[in-house]
C-alpha positions as CSV (number, residue, x, y, z in Angstrom):
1,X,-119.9,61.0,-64.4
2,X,-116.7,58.4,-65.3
3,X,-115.0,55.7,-64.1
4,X,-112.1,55.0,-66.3
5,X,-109.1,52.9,-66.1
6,X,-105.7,53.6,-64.2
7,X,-104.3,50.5,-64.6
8,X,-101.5,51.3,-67.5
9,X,-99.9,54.2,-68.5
10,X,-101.5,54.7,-71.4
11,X,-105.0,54.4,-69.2
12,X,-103.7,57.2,-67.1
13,X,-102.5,59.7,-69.7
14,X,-106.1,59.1,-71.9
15,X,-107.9,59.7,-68.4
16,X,-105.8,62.9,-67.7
17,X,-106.4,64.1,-71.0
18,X,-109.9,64.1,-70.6
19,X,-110.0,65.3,-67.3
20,X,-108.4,68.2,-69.1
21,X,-110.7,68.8,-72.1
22,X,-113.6,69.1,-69.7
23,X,-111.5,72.0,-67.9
24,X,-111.0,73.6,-71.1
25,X,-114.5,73.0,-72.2
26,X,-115.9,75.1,-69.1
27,X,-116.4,72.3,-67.0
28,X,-116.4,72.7,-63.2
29,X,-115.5,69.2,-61.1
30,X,-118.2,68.7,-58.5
31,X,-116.6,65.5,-56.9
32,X,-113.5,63.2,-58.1
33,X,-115.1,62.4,-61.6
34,X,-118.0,64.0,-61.4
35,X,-118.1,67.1,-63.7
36,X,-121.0,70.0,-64.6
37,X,-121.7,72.9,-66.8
38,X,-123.9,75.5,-67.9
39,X,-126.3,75.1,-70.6
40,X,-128.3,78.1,-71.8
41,X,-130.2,76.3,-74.3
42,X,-130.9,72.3,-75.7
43,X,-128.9,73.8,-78.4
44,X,-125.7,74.4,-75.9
45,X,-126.7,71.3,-74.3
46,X,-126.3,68.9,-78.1
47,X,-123.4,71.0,-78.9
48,X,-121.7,70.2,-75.5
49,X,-122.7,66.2,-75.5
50,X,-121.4,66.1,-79.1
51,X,-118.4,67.0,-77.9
52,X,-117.9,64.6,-75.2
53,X,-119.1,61.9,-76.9
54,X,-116.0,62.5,-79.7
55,X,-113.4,63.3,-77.1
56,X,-114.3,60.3,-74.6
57,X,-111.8,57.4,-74.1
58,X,-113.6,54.2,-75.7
59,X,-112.2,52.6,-71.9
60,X,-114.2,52.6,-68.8
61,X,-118.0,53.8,-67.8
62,X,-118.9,57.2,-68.5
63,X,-122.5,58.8,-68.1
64,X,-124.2,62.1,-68.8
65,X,-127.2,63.4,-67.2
66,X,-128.8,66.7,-67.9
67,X,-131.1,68.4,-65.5
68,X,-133.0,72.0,-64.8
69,X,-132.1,75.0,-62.6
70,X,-134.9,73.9,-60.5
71,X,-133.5,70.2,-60.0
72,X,-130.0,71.1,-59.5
73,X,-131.0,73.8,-57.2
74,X,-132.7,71.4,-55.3
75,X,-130.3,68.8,-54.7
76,X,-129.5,68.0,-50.6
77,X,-126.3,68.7,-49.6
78,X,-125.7,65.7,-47.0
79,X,-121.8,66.9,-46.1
80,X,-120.0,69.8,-47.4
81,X,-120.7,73.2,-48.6
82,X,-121.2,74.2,-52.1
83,X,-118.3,76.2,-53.8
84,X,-118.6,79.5,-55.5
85,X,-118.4,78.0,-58.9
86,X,-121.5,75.6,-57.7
87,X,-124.5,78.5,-57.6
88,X,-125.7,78.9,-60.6
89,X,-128.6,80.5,-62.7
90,X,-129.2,79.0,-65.8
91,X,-131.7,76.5,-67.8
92,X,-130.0,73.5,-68.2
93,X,-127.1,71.9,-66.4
94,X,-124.9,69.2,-68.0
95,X,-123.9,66.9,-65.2
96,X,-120.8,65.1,-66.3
């Protein structure tokens, strides 16, 4: 989950460019900002957070936040339907 600066040019192109290398990485976007992927293992999960951690802009608030199968499956819908890419069947999720 992020919430990084527009303000400048500069801001915009640094948050583009990680909105891009979470595509590339496999990540799905769940809401504006809010990103997920599949980890099959705490060894995935490191490998994945490693990654983010070196390709984050050093601007603005970002937070990770892994959960189970079982905890992501059980997360209430309020409004909306889940897309395709949203069911799942795996260990661990990376919520990003």
């Amino acid at each position: 989950m992020f919430d990084l600066p527009v303000v400048t040019e500069k801001d915009r192109k640094l948050a583009a460019k990680f909105r891009d290398y979470l595509i590339d990485d496999g990540f799905l976007m769940m809401q504006f900002s809010i990103y997920s992927r599949i980890c099959k293992n705490n060894d995935d999960l490191i490998k994945h957070s490693t990654r983010i951690r070196m390709k984050a802009p050093k601007t603005g608030n970002i937070r990770m936040l892994s959960i189970t199968e079982k905890q992501y499956n059980d997360m209430e819908m309020i409004y909306g339907i889940k897309s395709e890419e949203e069911n799942i069947s795996t260990n661990n999720l990376l919520i990003f």
